[in-house]
N, CA and C of each residue as an Amber inpcrd file, in Angstrom:
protein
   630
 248.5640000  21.9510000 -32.8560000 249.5360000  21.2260000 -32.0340000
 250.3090000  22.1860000 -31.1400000 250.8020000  22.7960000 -31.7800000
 251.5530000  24.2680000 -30.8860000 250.5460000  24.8110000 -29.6510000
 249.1190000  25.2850000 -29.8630000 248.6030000  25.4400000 -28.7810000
 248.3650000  24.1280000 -27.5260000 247.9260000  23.3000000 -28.2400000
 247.9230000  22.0620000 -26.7590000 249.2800000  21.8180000 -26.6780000
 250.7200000  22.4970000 -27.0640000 251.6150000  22.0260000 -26.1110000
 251.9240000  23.0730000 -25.6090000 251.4840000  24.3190000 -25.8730000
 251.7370000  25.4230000 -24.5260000 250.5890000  24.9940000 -23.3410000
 249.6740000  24.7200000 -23.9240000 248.7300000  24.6140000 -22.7360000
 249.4080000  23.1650000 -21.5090000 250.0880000  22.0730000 -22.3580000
 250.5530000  21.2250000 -21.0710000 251.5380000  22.0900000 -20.6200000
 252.4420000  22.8990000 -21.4610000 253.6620000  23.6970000 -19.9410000
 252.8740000  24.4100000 -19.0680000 252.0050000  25.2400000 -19.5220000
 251.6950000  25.8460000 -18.4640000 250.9560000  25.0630000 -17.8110000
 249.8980000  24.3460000 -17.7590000 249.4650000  23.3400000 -16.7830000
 250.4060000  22.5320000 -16.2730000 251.5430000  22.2070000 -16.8380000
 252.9990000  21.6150000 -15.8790000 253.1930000  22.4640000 -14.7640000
 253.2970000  23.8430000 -15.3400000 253.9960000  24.9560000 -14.5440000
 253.5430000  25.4960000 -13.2880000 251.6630000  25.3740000 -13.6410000
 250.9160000  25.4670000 -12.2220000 250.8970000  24.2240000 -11.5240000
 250.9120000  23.0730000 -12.0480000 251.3650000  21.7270000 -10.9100000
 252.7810000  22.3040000  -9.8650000 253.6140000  22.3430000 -10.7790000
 254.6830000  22.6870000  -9.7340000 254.6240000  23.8170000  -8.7790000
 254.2390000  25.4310000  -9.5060000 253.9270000  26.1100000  -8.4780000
 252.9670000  25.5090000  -7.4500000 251.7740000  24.8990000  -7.7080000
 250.9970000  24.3340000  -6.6060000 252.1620000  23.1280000  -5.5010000
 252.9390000  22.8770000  -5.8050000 254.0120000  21.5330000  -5.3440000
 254.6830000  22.3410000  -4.3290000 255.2110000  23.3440000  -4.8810000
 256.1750000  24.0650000  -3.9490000 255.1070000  24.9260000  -2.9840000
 253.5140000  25.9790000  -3.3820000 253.3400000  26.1410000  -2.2640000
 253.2460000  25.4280000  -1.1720000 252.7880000  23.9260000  -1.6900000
 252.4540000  23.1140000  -0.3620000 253.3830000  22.9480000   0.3090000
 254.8680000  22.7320000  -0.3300000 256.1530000  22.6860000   0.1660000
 256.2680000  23.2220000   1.3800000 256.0630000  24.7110000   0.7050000
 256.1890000  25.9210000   1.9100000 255.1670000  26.0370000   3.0820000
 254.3330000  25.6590000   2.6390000 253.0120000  25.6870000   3.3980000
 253.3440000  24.8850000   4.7410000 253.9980000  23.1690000   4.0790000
 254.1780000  22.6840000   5.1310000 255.2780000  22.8190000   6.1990000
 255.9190000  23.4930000   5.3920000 257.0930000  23.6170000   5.9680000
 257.2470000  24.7930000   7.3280000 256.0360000  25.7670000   6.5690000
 256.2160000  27.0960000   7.8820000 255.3340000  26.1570000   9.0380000
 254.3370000  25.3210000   8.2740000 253.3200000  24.7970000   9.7950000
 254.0480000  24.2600000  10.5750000 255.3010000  23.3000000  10.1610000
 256.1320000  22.7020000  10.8590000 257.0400000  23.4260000  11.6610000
 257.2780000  24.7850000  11.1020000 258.1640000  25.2070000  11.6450000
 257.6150000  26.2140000  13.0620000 256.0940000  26.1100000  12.6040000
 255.4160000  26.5610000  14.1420000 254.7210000  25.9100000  15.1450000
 254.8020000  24.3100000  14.4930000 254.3940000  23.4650000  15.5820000
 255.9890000  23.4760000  16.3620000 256.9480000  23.0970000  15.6950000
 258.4560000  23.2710000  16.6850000 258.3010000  24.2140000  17.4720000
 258.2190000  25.4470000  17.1050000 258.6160000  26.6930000  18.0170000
 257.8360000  26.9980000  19.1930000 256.1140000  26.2760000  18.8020000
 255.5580000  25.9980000  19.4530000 255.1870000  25.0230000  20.8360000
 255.5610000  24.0200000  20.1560000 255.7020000  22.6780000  21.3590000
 257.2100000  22.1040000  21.6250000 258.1560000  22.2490000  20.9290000
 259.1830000  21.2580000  20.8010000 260.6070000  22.5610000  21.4160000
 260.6460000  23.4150000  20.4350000 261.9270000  23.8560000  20.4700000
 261.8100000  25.5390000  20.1190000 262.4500000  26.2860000  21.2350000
 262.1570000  27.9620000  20.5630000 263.7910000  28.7920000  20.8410000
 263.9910000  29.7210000  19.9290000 265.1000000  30.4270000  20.5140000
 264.8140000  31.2990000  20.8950000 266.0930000  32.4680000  22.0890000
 265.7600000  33.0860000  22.4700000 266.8160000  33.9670000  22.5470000
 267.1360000  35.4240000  22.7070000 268.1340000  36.2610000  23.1780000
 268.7460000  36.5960000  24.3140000 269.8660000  37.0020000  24.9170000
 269.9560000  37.7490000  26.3960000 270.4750000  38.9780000  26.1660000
 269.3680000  39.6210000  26.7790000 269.4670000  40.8230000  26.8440000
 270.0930000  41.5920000  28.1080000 270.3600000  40.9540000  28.9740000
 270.7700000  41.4490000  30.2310000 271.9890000  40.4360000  30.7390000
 272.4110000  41.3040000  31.8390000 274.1860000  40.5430000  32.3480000
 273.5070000  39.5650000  33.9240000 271.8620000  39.4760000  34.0860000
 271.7610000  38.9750000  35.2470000 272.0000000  37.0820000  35.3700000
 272.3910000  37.0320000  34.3580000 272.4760000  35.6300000  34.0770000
 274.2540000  35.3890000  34.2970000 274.6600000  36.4260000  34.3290000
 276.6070000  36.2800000  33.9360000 276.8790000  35.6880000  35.2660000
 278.1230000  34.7620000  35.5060000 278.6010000  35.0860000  33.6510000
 278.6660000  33.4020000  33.2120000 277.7430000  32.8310000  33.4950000
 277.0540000  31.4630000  32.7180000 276.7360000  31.9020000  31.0540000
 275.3330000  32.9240000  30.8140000 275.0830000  33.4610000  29.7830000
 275.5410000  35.1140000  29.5790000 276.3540000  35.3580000  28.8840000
 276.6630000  36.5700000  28.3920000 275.4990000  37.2670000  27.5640000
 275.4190000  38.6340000  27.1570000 274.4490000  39.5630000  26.7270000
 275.1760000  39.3190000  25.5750000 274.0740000  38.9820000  24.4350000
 274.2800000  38.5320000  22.8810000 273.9370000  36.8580000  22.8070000
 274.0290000  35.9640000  23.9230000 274.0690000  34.7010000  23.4320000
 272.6850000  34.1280000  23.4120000 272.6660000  33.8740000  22.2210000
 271.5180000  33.4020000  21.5250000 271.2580000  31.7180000  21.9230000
 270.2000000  31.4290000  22.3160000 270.0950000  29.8270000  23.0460000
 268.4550000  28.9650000  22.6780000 268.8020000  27.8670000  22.6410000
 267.3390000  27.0570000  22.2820000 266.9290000  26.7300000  23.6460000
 265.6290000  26.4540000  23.7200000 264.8450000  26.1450000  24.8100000
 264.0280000  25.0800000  24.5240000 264.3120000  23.9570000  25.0130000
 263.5800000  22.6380000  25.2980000 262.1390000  23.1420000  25.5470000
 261.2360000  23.2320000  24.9180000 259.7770000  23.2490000  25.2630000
 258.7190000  22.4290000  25.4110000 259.6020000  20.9200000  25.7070000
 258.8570000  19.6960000  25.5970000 259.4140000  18.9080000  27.0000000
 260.0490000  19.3340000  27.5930000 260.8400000  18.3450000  28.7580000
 259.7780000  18.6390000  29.6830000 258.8730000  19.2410000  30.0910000
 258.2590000  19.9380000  31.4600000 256.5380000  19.2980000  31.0600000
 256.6490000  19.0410000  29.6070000 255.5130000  18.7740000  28.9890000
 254.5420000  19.8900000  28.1800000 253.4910000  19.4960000  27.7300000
 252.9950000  20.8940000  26.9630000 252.3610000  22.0110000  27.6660000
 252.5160000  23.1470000  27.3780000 252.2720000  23.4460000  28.1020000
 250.7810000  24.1640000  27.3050000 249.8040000  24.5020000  28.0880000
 248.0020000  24.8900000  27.8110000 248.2500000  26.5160000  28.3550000
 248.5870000  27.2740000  27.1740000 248.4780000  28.7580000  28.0750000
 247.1430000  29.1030000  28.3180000 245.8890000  28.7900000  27.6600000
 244.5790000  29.4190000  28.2860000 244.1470000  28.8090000  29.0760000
 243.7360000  27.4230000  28.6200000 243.0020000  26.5330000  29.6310000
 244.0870000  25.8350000  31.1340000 245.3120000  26.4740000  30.9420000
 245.7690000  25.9300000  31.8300000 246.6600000  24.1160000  32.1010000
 247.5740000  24.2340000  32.6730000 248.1480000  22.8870000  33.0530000
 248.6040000  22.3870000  31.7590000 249.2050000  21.0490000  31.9540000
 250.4680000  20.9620000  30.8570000 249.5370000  19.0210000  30.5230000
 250.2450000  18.7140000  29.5560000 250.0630000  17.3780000  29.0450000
 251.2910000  17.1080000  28.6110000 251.2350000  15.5030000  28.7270000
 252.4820000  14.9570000  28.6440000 254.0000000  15.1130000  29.3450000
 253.9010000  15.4130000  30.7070000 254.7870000  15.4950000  31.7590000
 255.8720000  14.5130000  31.8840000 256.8820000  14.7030000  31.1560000
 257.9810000  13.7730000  31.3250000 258.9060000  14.3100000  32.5380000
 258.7250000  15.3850000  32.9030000 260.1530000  15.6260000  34.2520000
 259.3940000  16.7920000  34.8080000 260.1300000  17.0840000  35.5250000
 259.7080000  18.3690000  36.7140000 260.8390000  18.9380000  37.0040000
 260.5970000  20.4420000  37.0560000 261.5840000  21.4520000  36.9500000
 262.5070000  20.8790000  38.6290000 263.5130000  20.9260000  38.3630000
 264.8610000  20.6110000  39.7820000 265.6970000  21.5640000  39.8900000
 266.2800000  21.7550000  40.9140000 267.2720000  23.2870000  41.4810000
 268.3860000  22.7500000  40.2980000 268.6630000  23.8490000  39.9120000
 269.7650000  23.7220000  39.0220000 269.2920000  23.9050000  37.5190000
 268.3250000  23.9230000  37.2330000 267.6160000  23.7050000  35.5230000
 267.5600000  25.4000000  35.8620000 268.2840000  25.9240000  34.2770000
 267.9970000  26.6460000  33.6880000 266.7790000  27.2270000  32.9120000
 265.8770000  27.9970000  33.5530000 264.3650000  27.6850000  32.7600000
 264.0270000  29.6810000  32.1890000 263.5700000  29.4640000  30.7540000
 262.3690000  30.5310000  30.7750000 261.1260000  30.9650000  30.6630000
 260.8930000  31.6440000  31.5290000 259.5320000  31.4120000  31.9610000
 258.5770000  33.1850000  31.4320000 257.6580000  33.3140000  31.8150000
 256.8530000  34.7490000  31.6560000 256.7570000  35.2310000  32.7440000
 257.1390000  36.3490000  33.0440000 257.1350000  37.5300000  34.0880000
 256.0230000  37.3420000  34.9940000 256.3150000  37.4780000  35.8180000
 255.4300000  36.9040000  36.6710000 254.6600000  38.8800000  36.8470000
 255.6050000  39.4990000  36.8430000 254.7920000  41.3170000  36.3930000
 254.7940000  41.8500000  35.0440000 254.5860000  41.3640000  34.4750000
 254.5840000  41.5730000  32.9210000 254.6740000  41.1390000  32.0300000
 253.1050000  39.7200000  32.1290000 253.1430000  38.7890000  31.4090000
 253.6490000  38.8190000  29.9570000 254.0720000  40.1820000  29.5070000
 254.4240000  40.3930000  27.7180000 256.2410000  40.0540000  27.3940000
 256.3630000  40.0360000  29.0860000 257.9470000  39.7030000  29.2080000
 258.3340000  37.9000000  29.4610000 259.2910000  37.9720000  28.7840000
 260.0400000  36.2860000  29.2420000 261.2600000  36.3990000  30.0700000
 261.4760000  35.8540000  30.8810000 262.4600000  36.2410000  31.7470000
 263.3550000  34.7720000  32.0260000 264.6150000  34.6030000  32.0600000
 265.5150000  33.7320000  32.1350000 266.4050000  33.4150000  33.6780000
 266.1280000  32.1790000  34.4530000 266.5740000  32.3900000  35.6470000
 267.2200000  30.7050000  36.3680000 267.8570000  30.9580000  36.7340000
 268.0260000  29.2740000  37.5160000 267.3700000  29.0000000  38.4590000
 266.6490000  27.8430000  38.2030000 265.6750000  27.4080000  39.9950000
 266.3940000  26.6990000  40.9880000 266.1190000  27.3280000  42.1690000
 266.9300000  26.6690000  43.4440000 266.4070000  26.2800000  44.0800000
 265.0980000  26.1510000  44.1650000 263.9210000  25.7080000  45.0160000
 262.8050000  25.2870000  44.4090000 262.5340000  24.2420000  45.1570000
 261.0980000  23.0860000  44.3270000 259.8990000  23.6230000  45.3260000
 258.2280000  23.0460000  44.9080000 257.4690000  23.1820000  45.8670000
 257.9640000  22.5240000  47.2870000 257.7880000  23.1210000  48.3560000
 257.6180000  22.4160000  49.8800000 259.1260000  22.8800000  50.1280000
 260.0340000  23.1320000  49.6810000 261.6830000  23.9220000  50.2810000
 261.0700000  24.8230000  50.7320000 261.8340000  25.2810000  51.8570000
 262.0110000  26.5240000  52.4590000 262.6790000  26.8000000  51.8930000
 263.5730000  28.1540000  52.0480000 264.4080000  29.0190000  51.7400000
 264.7690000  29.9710000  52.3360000 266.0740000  30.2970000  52.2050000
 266.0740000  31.7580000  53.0940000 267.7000000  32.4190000  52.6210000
 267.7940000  33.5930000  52.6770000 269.6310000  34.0840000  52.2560000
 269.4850000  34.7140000  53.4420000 271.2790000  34.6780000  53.8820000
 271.5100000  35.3880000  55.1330000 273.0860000  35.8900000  54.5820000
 273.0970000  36.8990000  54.4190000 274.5690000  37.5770000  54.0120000
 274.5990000  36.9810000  52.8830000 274.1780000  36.7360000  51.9070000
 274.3250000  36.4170000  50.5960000 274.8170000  34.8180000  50.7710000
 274.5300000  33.9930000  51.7520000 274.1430000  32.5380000  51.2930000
 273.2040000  32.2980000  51.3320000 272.6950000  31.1420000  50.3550000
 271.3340000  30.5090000  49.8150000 271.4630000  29.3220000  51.1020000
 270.2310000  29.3390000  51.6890000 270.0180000  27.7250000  52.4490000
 268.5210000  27.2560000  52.4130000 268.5500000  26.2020000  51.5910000
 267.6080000  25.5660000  51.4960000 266.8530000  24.6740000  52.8710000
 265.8770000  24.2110000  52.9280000 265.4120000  23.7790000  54.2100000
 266.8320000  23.5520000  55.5350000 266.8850000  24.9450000  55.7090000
 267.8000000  24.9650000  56.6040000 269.4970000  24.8180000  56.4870000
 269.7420000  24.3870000  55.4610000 271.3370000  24.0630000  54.8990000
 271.9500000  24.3110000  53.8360000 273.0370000  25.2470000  54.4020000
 273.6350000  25.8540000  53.0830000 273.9140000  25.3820000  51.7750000
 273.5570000  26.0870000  50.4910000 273.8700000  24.7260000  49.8680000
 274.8530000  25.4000000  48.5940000 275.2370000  24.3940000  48.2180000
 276.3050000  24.4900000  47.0280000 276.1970000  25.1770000  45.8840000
 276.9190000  26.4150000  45.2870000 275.8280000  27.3390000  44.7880000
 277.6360000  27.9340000  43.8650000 277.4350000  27.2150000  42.4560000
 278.5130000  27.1310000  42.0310000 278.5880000  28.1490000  41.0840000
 277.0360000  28.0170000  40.4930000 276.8120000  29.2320000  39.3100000
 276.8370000  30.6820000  39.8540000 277.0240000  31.0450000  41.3390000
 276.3920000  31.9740000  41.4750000 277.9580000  32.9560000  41.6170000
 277.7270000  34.0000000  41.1920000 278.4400000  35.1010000  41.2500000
 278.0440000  36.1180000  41.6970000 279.2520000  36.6090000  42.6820000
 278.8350000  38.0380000  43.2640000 279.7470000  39.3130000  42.8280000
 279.4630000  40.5460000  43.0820000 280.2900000  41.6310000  42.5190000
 281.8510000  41.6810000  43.3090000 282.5870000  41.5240000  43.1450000
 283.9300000  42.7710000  44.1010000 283.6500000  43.8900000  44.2710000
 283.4790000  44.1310000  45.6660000 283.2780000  45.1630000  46.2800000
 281.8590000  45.6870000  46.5280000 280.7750000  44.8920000  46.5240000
 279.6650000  44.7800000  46.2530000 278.9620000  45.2060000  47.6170000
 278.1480000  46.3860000  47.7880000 277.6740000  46.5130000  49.4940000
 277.0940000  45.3740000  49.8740000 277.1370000  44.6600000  51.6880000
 276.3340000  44.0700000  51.4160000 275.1290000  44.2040000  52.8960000
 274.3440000  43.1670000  53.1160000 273.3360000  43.2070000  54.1750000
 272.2570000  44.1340000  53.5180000 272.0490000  44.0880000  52.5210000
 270.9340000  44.5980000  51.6200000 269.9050000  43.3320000  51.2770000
 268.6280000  43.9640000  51.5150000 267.5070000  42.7750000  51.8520000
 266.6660000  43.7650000  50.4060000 266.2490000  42.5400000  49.4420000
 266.1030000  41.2360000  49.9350000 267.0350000  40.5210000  49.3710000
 268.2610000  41.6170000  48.6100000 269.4660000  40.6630000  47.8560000
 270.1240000  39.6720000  48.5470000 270.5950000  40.5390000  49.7140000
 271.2700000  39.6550000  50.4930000 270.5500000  39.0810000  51.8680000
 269.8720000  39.1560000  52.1780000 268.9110000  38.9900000  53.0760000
 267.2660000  38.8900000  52.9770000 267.1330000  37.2190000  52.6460000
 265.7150000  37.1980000  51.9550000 265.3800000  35.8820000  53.0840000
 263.7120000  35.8110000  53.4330000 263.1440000  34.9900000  53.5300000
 263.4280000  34.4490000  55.3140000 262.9530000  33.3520000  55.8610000
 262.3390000  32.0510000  55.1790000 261.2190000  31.9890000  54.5990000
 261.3020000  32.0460000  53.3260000 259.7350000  31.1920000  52.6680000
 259.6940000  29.7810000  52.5630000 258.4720000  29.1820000  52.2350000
 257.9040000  27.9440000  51.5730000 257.6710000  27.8030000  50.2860000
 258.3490000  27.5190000  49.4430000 257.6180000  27.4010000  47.6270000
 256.6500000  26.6920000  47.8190000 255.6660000  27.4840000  47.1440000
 254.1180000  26.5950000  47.0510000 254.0700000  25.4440000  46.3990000
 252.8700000  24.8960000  46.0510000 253.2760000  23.3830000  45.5990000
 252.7680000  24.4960000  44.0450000 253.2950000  23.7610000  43.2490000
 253.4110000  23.9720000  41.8370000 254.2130000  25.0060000  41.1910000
 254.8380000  25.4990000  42.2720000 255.7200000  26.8470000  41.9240000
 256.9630000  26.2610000  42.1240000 258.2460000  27.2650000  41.6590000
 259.6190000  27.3790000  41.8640000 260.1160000  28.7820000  42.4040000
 261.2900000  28.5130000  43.1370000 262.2950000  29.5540000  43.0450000
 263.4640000  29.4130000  42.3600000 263.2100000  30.9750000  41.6390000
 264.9060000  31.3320000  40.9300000 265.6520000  32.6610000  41.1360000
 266.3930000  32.0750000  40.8760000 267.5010000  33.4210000  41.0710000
 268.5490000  33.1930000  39.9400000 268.7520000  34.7430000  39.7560000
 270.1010000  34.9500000  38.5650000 271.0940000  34.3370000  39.6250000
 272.5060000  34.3630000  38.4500000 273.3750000  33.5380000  38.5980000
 274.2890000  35.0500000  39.3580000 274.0850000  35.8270000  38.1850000
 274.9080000  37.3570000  38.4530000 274.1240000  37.6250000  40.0630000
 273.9150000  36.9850000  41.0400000 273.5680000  37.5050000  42.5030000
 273.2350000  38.9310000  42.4840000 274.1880000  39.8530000  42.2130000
 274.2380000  41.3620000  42.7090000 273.4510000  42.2010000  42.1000000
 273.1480000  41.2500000  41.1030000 272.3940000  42.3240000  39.8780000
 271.6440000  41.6400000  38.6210000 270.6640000  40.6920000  39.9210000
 269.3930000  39.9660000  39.4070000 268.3040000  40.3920000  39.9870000
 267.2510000  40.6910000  39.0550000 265.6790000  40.7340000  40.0120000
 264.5380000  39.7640000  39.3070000 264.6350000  38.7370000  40.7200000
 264.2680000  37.4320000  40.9250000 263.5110000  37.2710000  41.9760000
 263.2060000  35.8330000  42.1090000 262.6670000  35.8580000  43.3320000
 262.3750000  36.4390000  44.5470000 263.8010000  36.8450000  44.8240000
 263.7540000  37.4600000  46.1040000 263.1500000  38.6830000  45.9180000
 262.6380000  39.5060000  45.2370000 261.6800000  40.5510000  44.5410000
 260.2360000  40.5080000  44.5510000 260.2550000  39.2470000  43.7590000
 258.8010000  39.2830000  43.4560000 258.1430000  37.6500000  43.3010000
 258.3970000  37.1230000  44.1500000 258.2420000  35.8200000  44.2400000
 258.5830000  34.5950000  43.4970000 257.5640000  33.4530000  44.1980000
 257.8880000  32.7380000  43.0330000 257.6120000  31.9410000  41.8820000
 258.0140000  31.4260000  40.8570000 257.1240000  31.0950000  39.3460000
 255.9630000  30.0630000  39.4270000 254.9970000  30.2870000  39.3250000
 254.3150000  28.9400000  38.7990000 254.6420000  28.1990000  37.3040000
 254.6970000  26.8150000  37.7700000 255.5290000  26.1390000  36.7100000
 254.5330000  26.4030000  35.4670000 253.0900000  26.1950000  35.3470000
 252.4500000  26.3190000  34.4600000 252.8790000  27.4600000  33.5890000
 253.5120000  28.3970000  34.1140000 254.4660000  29.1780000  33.2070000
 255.6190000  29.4910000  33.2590000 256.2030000  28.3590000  33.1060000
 257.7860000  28.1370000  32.5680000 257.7290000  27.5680000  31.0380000
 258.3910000  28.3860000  30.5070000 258.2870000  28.1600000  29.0880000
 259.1140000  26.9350000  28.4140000 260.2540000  26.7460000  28.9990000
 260.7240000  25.7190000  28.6500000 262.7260000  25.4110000  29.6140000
 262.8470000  24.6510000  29.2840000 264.5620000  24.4200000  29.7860000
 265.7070000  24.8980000  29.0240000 266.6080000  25.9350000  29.3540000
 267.4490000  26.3340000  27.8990000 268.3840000  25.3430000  28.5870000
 269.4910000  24.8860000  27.1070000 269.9510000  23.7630000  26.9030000
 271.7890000  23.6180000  26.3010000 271.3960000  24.6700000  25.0290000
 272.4680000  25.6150000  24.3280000 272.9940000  26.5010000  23.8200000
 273.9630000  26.9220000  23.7920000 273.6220000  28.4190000  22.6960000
 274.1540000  27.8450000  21.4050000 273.6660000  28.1890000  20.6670000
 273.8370000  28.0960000  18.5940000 274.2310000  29.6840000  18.3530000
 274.8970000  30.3860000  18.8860000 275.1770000  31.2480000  18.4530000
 275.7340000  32.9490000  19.7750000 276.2530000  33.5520000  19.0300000
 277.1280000  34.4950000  20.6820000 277.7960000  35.7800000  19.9030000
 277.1540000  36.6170000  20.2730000 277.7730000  38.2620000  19.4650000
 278.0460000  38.8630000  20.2760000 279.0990000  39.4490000  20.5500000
 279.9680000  40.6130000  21.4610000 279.6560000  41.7430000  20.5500000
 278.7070000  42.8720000  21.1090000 278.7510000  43.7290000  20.7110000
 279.8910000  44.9330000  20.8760000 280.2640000  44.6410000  21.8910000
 281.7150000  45.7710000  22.0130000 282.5400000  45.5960000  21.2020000
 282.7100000  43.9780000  20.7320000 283.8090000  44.4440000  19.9710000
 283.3510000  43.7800000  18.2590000 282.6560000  43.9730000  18.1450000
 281.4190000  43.8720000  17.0080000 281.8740000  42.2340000  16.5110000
 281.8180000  41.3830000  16.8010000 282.4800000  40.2720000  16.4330000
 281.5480000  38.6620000  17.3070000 281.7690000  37.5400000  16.2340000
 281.0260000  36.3320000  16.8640000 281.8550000  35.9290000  18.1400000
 281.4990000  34.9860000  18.9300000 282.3980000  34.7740000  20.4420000
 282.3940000  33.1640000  20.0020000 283.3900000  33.0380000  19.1650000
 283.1750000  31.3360000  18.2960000 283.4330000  30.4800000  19.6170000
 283.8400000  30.3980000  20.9610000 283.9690000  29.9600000  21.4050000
 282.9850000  29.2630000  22.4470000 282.1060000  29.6740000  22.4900000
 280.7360000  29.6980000  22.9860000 279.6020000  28.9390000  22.3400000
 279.6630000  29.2910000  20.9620000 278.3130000  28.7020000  20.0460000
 278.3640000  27.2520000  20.3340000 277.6540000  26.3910000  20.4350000
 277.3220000  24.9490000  20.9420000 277.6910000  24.4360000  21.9980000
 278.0810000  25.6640000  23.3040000 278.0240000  25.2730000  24.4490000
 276.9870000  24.7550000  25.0540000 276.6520000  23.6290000  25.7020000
 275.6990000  23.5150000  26.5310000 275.5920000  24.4010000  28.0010000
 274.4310000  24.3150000  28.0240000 274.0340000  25.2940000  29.1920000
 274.1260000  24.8460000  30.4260000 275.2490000  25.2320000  31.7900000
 275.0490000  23.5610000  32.4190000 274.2870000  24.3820000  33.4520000
């Protein structure tokens, strides 16, 4: 009797270990179909975004609003919206595909564009450009920062530009994104570390991204 009732614990004991790997099992698949199709976070590492996103703030990225996206074969499924001037998007380097790069789009396919002294004018008219920040005391008539274009965005592409103007390299650099690689729409930050002064920036975490 003593042996057939060790033998049901331990045959209890491997049911459950088998219970919980699947647990886990399912749980990491789930947690890479999200990161994958639905939802990914990301870091900022740089001030070209300031001062919308500060360096430390940690943010999710909608990876489902633009639709899925097919990195080998190309083109997206399930297209619910299309990237618009003003969406916050990150996308892959357009020179170094191993990089993700974070930028606001100001231009759709078929806009012109052009900066003249550091205003943005879209098919011809200046336009309202609220996020954008420039330095004090900042030189200017420097091309192509301050002096870019007229281009045409191709059809399936965007233009972006940092928010930090003076000390973004964007578009006006190195052209502009094809949407097929825009990674997704950032949305919020869940989180914000000031490294100078080693401390969380509680004021920030569940900001939306506007």
């Amino acid at each position: 009797m003593l042996t057939r009732r060790n033998t049901r614990i331990e045959e209890s004991q491997k049911a459950s270990w088998r219970e919980y790997a699947e647990a886990l099992g399912m749980a990491i698949l789930l947690a890479l179909v999200i990161r994958g199709f639905v939802v990914q976070a990301f870091k900022i590492p740089s001030g070209s975004m300031l001062p919308t996103l500060q360096i430390g703030d940690h943010l999710l990225v909608n990876k489902f609003i633009y639709g899925l996206r097919m990195p080998v074969v190309g083109g997206r499924l399930f297209s619910f919206s299309e990237p618009v001037s003003g969406d916050v998007i990150v996308f892959v380097y357009p020179e170094d595909r191993s990089k993700d790069f974070i930028k606001r789009v100001k231009a759709v396919a078929g806009d012109r564009v052009e900066l003249r002294n550091k205003v943005l004018l879209v098919n011809g008219s200046p336009v309202t450009d609220d996020h954008a920040f420039y330095r004090p005391g900042a030189s200017r008539n420097r091309s192509p920062r301050d002096n870019f274009g007229p281009i045409t965005v191709p059809e399936g592409h965007v233009f972006v530009l940092g928010d930090n103007r003076d000390h973004s390299h964007d578009s006006r650099f190195w052209g502009t994104v094809p949407v097929d690689d825009i990674l997704g729409k950032a949305f919020v930050l869940y989180w914000s570390w000031d490294a100078d002064t080693f401390s969380p920036r509680w004021g920030r975490i569940g900001m939306r991204i506007p």
